[in-house]
N, C-alpha and C positions, 0 to 999 in steps of 0.2 A: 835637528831643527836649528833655524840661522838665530843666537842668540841675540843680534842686534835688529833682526826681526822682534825680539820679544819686545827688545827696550823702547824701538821705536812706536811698536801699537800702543805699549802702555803707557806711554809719554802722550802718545795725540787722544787717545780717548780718557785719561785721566782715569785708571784702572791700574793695579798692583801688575806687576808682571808676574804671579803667579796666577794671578788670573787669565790674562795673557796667554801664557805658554797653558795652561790647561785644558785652554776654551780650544786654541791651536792646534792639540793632540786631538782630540775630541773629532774636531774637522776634519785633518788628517787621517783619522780613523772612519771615515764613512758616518758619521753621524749627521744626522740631520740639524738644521736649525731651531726651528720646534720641539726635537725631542731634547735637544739639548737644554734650551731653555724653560723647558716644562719638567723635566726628570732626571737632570745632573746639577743641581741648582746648590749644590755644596761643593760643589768640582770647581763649579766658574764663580762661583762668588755670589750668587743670582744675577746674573747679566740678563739681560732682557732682549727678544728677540733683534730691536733695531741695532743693541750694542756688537750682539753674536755676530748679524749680517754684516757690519761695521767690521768685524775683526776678518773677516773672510774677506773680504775686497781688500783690503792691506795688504793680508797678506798676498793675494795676487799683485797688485801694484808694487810689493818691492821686489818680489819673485820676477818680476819686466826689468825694476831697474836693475837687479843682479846678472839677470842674461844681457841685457844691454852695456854695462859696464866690463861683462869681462870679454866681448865683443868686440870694444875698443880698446881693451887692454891686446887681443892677440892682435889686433891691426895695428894699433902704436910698434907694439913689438914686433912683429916683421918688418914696420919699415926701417926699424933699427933706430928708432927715437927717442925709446923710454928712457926715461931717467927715474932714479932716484925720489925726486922732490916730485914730479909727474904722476907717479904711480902713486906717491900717498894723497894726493889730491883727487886724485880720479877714485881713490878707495873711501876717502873722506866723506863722498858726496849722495846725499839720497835723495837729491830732486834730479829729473829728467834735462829739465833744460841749461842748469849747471853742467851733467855731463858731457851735451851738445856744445855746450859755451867752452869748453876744454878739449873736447874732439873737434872743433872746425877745423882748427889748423892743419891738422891732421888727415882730413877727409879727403878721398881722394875726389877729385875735381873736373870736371867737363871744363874745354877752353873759356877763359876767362879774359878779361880785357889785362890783367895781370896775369896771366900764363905768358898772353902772348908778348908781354912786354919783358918779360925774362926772356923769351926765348930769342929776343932782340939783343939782350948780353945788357939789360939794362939796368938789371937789379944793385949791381955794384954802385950807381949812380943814385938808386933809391937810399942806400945805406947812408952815403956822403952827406945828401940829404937831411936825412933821420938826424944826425950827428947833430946839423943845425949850426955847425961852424959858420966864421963869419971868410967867405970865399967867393970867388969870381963866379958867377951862375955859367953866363957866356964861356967863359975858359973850360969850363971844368963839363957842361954840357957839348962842346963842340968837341971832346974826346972821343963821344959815343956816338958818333956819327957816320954811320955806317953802311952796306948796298942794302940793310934795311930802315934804318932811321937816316930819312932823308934832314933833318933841320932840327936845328935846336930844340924849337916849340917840340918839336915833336917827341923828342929824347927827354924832354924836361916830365911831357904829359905820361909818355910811358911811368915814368916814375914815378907821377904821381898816381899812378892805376895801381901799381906796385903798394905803396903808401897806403892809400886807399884800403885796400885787404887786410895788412897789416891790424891799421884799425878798427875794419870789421870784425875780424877774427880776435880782438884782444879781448881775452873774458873780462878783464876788468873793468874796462870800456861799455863791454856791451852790459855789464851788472850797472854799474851804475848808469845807462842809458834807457834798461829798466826799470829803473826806479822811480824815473822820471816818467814813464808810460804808466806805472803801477800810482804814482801819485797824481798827476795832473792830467793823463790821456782823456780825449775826449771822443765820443763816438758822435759823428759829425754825418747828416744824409741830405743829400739834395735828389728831386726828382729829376730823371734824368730828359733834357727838353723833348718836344716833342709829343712824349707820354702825359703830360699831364691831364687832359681826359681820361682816358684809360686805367689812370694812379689815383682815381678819384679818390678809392679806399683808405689811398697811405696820404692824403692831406695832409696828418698832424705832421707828418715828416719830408717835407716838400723842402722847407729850408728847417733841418734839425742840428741842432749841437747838444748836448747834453755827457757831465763827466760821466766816464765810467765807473766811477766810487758810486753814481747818485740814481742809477739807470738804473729800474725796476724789469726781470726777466723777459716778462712779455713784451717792453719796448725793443729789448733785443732783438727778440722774435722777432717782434714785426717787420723789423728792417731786414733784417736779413732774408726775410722774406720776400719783403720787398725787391732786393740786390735779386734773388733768384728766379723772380718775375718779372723781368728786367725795367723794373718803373724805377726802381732808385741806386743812386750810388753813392756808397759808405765808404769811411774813410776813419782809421784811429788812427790817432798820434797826439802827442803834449806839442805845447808848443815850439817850435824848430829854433828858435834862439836861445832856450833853456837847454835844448839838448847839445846842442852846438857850443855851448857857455860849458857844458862839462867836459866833452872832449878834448877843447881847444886848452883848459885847464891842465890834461891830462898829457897833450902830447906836444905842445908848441911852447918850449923852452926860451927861446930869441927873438924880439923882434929885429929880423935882421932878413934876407933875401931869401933864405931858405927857409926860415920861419913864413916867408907868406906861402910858400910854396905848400906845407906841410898844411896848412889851414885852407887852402885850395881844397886840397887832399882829404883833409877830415869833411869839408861842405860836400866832395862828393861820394865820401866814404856812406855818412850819414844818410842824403838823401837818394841814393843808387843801391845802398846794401844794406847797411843797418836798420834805416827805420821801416823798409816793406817788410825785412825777415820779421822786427818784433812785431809789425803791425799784424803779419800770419801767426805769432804765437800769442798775440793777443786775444785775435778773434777769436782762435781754437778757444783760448779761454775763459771768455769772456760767454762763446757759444756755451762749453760744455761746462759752466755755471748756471748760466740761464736752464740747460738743459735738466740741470738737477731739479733746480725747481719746480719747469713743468713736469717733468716725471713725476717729483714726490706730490707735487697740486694734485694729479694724478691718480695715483697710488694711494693716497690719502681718501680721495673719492669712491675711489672702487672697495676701500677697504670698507666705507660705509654704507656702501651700495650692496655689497655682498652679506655685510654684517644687519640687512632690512630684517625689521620684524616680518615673521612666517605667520600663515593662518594657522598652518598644523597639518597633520593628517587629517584631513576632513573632504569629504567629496564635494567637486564645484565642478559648476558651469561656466563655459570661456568663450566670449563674443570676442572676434576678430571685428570691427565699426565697418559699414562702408554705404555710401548711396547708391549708387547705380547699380553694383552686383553686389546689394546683401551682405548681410552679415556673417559671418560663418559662425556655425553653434557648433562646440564639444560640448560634450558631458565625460565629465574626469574620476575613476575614485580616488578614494584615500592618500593610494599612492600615486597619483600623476599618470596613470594607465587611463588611455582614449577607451575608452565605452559606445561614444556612440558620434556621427558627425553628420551638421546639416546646414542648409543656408535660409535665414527668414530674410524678411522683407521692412523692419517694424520704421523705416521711415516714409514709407509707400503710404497715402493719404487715401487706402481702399480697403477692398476685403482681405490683402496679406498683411497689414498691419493686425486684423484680428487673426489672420491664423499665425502671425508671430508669436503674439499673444497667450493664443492656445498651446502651441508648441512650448512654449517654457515653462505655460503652468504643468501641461506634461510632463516635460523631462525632470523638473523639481520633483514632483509626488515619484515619482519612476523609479529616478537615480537617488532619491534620497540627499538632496544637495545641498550643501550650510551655504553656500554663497556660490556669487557669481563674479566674473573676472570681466571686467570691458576693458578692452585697449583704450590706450588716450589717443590714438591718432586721428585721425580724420574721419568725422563722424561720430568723436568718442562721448562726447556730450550729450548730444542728442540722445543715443544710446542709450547714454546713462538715466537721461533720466523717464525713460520710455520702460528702462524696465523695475525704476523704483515706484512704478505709481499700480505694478500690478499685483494684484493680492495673490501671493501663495495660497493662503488657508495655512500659513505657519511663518517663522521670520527666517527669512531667507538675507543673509547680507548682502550690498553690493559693493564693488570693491571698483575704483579706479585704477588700472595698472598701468605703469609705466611701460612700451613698448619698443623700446629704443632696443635695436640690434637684432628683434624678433624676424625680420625679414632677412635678415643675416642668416639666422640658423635655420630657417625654413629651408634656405636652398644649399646648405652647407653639408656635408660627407656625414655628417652625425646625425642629422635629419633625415637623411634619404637611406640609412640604416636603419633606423627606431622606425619609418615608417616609407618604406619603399614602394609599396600601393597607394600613398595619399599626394596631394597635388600641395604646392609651397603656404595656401593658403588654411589647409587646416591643421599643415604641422606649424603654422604662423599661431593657430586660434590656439592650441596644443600648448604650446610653450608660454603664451601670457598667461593661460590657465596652472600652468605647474610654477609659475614666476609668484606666484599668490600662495603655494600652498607651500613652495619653499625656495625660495630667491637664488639661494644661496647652491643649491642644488642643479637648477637649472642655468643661470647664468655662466657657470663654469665648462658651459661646452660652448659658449660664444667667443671668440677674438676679443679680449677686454677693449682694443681699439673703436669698435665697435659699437659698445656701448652706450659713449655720448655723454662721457663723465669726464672729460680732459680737456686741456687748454694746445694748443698746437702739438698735439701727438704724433702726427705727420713731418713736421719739421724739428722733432727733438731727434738724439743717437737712439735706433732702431733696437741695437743690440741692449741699450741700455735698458729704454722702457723695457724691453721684453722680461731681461732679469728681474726689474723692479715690480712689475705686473705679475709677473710667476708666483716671483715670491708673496705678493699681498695676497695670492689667489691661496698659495697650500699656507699662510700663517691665517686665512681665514675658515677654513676646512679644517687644520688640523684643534681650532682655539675651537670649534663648533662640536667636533665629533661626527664621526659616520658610522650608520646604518648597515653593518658588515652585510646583513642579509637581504636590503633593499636598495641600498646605495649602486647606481650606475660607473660604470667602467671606467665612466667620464669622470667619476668624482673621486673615486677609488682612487685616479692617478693621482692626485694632487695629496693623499694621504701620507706621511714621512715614513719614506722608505720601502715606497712601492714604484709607481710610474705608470706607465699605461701598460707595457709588458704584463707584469705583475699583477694587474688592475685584471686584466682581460684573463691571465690565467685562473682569477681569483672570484671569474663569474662565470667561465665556464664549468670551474668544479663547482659552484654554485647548482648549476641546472644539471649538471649531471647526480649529483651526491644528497639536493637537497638542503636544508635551511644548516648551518654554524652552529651546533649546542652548546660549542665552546671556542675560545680562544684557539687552545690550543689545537684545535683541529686546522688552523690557518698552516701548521706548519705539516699539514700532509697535501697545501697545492702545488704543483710542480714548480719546481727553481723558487722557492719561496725556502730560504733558507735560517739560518741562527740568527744574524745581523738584523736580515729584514725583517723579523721576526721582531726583535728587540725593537728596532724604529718604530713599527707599525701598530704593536698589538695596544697600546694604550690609548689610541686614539681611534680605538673600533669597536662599536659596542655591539651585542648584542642581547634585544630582549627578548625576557622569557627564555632564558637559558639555562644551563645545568648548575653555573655558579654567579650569584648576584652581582658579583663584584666584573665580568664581564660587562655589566651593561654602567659602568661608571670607568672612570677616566686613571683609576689606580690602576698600577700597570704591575700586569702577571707577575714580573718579580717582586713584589711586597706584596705579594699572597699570604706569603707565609706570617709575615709581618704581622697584619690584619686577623686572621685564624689566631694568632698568639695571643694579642689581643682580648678577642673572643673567646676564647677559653679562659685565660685568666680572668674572666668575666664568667663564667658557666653559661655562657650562653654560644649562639651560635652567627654566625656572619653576617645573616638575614636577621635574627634580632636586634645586632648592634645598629645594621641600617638605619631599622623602622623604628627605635625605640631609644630617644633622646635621655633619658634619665640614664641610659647605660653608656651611652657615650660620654657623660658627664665626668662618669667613674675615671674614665683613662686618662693616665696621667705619663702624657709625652716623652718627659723627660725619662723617664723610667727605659724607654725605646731605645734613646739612642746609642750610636754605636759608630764605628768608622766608617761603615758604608752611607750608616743613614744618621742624617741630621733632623735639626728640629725644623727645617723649611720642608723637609719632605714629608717630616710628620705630620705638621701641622696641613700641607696639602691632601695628604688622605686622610687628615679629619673632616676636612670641609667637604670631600668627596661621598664620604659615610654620611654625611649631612644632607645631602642633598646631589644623588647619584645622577649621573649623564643631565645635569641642567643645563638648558640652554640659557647661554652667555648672552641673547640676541634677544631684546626687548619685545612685549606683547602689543600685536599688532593694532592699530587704533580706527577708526570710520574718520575719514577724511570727507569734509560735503565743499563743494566750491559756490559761490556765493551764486541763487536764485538769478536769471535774466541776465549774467553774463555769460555771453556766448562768443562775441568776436573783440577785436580793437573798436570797433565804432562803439561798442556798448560804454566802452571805459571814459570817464572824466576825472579831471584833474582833482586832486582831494579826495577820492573815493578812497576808502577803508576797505580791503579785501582779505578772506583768507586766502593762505598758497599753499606750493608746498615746493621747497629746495628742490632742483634739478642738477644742478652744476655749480662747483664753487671753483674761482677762479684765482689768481693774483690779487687781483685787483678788485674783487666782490665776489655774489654769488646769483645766479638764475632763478627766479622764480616763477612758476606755474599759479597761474590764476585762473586758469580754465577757458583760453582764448586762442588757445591753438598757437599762440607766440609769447614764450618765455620771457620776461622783464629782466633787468638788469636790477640790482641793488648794489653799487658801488659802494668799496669798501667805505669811503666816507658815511655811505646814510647806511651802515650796518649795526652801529649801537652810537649810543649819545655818547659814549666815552671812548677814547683815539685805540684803537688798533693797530697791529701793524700783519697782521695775518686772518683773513676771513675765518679762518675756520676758528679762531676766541668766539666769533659769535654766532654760529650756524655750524649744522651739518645735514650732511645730504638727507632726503626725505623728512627731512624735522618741518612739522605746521608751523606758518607763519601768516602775522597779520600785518599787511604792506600798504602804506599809501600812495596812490597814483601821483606821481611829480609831472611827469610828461608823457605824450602820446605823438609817436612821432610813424602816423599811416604808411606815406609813401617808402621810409627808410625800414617798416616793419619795426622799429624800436619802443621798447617802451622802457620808461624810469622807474622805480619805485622805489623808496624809503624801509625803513623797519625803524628810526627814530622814534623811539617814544612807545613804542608797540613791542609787544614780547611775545615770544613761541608761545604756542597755544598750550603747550605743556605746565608751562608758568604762572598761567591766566588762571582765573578762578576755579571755572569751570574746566574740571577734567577730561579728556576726551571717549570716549566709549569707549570699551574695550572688548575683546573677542579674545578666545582660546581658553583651554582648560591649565594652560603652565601654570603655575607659579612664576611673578616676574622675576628675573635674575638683579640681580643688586650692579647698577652699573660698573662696567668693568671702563675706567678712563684709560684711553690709550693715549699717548703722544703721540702725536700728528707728527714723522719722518720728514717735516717740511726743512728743505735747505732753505737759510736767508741768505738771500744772493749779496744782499750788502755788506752782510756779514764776513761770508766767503771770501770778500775783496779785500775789508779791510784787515785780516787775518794776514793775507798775502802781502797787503802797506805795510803791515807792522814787521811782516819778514823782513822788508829790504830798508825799517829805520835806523 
């Protein structure tokens, strides 16, 4: 292991380098992230998943600059140029574009305007130059005049093309040329003529300047966007007389004849070479800053979108909304298995409105159904409230469901496997119905892109989101727990230390062999071996099994542990569980030992406490406010409830039940200044929002939360549903990059 790998991660995330190199091996060893930070928590220090993921990208990132630097060490050295002082510079350095700023000269080069001016025998005259002696231009120019340098002017510009390079290529130059992009650069957009109808959207950025210390992500976004859809054209750079003021410092010795010559030279060094190359190392980074934060905005979203309170196990019914062709009705059980599928009519103003009617109060008495699922999409209102006004003869819930990406999985490869005899529309009705009974389950066979929880997902690094989305999808699977003997193949994958391989091995000996009575029967599915064994087995429960402690989150190796325990208690595994006065008794410290500490102890007490709980809050009856159904219903001043759709940069989306999501800018999100939406919201959280504006034709609308708090906070509690016990909130840290932050990190490098 590269020792100054260890020094450098522990140096940027402010962590021991024993914790560093431990977490490091760990990784290196096949460990997952999750298990790592759930079940080696004396190894790493308790690092916590975002740090562990933090140490694993480092170490790829210097593992690049290491291949890269010795890259240009064998290319320095074949062309026979190393030296000494070179080599320990190029070893010195662990940013990327330091190494480039040391490799230019170096690189080998397509014809150049300074190639060609050497190969005119001109270079000798560039040096004389350099020099900056006080000498005859004309004399000493009309030397090198030759059957290819027809004229002095012309012998004189060769050299200064020559010059030119020079000063491109001088890292010192180009550092401090950075420095002045890193402190003063402005990112500057004008639309480009012409286009100005067509650019109607990018207005704000018609004539833009704004520094890039002071640019918020999604302004990045935009323009760049913008540049890509050819309505505008952007431009970074600091000012040209500042940049020009440090050069001219740097390399013009005399004012004397060669001295102007050499300041010629640096005007075209600057505006020909230097400032396009930084302005491309700019945008790279100025992009792939911004792109952090849509990502983590992102990431952030899905992780609370995934982490939605579930009904439970519970049988329901799943209305697909629609007018013209009907509704589509499933009927679900327990486990999210189609039962039965049909199409009513209940917005038809005749006799299928009453056999809608009829049909549901059937299928409820039939199927036995706690609740019901309606889409929010088009028609979802109406729906909704056609089916809360009909009397079961028992209390049947209804549930709003969020539908976003439903028609995604309808027509996708996993769809048309789980139900290859049905049409897109009732594995559409199918999927909002199992999105209710466990979010978090079903959503993990969707595209997260899909979803409709992200701010420019399409124009961030593709590879990136994908890593970052991965990962919130198995650190929210693996923080939940699964289902060994009902959990999907789908979900299986995301489990630490399986995959979809593993997943699909691990449901066909499913249906062959029958239900899991224990853990260790995982290790007789094929290719399911010791390692994935260890990753796996503590985040797979199984109930009603051979030993209690399968259906909780202690992991097979501190069996033994726990059994000690319980004996030293006279009792037995299943008492310690159920019977809190014995767990009273055990006295931790007594435990430990070199493998196990008191963070693990204390984790399998809380587990004996309260085995396989779900970490994911009890689900609540959301009602949207009576007679609002479109934007015409809405006026300015109105008090509505909502409920969180999307959280942004710059605010968060709100549903009021109108078929078009509100905006609530970060400004009207609490009476007191923010600098991150999610301090005052999260996704599916109740809210009560005031109408600012209504804006038809643009579909937009404004709303507040000034002065108004979550419905959770308000007096009045919201109902609740399910048999859990609520889990005691688990506060996670929002993975959010601040992009200003980011920048001024990088000012403070080069003060």
């Amino acid at each position: 292991m590269n020792l100054k790998h260890i020094e450098l991660i522990s140096a940027e995330l402010g962590i021991s380098k024993k914790q560093a190199e431990n977490t490091m091996n760990l990784l290196n060893e096949g460990s997952t992230v999750p298990f790592i930070s759930r079940y080696r928590k004396e190894v790493t220090g308790s690092l916590d998943e975002v740090q562990i993921a933090r140490i694993e990208d480092l170490q790829k990132r210097y593992k690049e600059v290491d291949d890269r630097r010795a890259f240009i060490i064998k290319t320095i050295t074949e062309q026979e140029k190393m030296t000494p002082e070179l080599l320990e510079k190029i070893e010195s350095t662990w940013q990327l574009n330091e190494l480039e700023d040391i490799y230019l000269p170096y690189k080998p080069k397509r014809k150049t305007r300074a190639t060609v001016a050497i190969e005119k025998g001109l270079e000798p005259l560039a040096k004389i130059l350099f020099e900056q002696e006080d000498i005859n231009l004309d004399e000493i120019a009309q030397t090198f005049i030759n059957e290819q340098v027809a004229s002095n002017d012309e012998a004189l510009k060769g050299a200064r093309d020559i010059i030119a390079e020079w000063v491109n290529e001088n890292a010192e130059a180009r550092d401090k040329v950075r420095k002045i992009f890193t402190n003063t650069g402005k990112l500057s957009a004008k639309v480009i003529e012409g286009k100005e109808e067509e650019a109607a959207k990018y207005k704000d950025y018609f004539n833009f300047n704004e520094d890039i210390m002071e640019m918020p992500s999604h302004r990045v976004l935009a323009i760049l966007r913008g540049e890509a859809e050819g309505f505008l054209y952007g431009t970074i750079a600091p000012a040209e007389e500042d940049a020009l003021e440090i050069l001219t410092k740097q390399f013009v010795k005399k004012k004397n004849a060669a001295g102007e010559q050499i300041t010629k030279a640096i005007t075209d060094a600057y505006k020909r070479l230097m400032r396009p190359s930084l302005e491309n190392e700019f945008r790279a980074l100025i992009k792939e800053r911004a792109d952090g934060e849509a990502i983590d905005v992102f990431a952030e979203n899905l992780r609370q979108l995934l982490l939605a309170a579930p009904l439970g196990p519970k049988p329901v019914l799943a209305i697909d909304p629609g007018y013209r062709t009907g509704c589509k009705l499933v009927a679900l059980d327990s486990q999210g298995n189609m039962l039965d599928h049909d199409v009513i009519f209940p917005l038809e103003k005749n006799y299928k409105r009453d056999d809608a009617e009829k049909l549901l109060q059937s299928w409820v008495n039939r199927y036995d159904s706690a609740a019901i699922a309606v889409g929010n999409g088009t028609a979802g209102r109406e729906t909704e409230e056609f089916v809360k006004k009909i009397d079961f003869g028992k209390k049947v819930i209804v549930f709003m469901v969020n539908e976003s990406g439903a028609s995604v999985y309808s027509a996708s490869e996993v769809a048309r496997e789980e139900f290859p005899d049905q049409d897109v529309t009732v594995r559409g009705a199918v999927s909002i119905g199992r999105r209710l009974i466990d979010p978090l389950a079903e959503l993990v066979k969707i595209d997260p892109k899909s979803i409709g929880v992200g701010q420019y997902q399409h124009d961030v690094n593709q590879s990136s989101l994908k890593q970052s989305l991965d990962r919130v999808v198995v650190s929210c699977v693996n923080n939940v727990g699964v289902n060994l003997n009902t959990a999907s193949k789908h979900l299986l994958a995301y489990v630490s230390g399986l995959g979809p391989s593993l997943a699909d091995n691990i449901v066909k000996f499913r249906k062959e062999n029958g239900v899991f009575r224990n853990r260790l029967e995982l290790k007789k599915v094929p290719r399911l071996g010791e390692k994935a064994f260890e990753q796996c087995a503590g985040f797979l429960r199984i109930e009603n099994g051979d030993n209690p402690l399968d259906n909780s989150a202690v992991h097979p190796e501190r069996y033994p542990l726990v059994e000690q325990m319980a004996q030293q208690l006279n009792s037995t595994v299943q008492d310690l569980m159920s019977q809190e006065p014995l767990r009273k008794k055990i006295n931790v410290k007594e435990y430990v030992s070199e493998e196990v500490g008191l963070l693990t102890l204390e984790d399998i007490l809380k587990e004996l406490d309260k085995p396989s709980r779900d970490p994911r809050d009890e689900i609540s009856i959301f009602e949207y406010a009576e007679g609002i159904h479109k934007m015409e219903d809405l006026k300015v001043g109105m008090q509505l409830p909502g409920v969180v759709t999307n959280i942004t940069a710059f605010g968060a989306f709100v549903d009021v039940g109108v078929k078009q999501d509100g905006l609530v800018h970060i400004s009207h999100l609490s009476n007191k200044f923010i600098s991150n939406p999610n301090e005052a919201v999260k996704l599916n959280q109740k809210v009560t929002v005031t109408v600012l504006e209504i804006d038809i034709a643009r579909k937009r609308i404004s709303l507040s939360m000034k002065d108004s708090e979550p419905a959770a906070s308000r007096n009045r509690e919201p109902r609740k549903e399910g048999r859990r016990e609520p889990a005691k909130s688990q506060k996670k840290e929002a993975p959010v990059n601040d992009f200003k932050a980011s920048l001024e990190a990088l000012k403070n490098k080069f003060k």
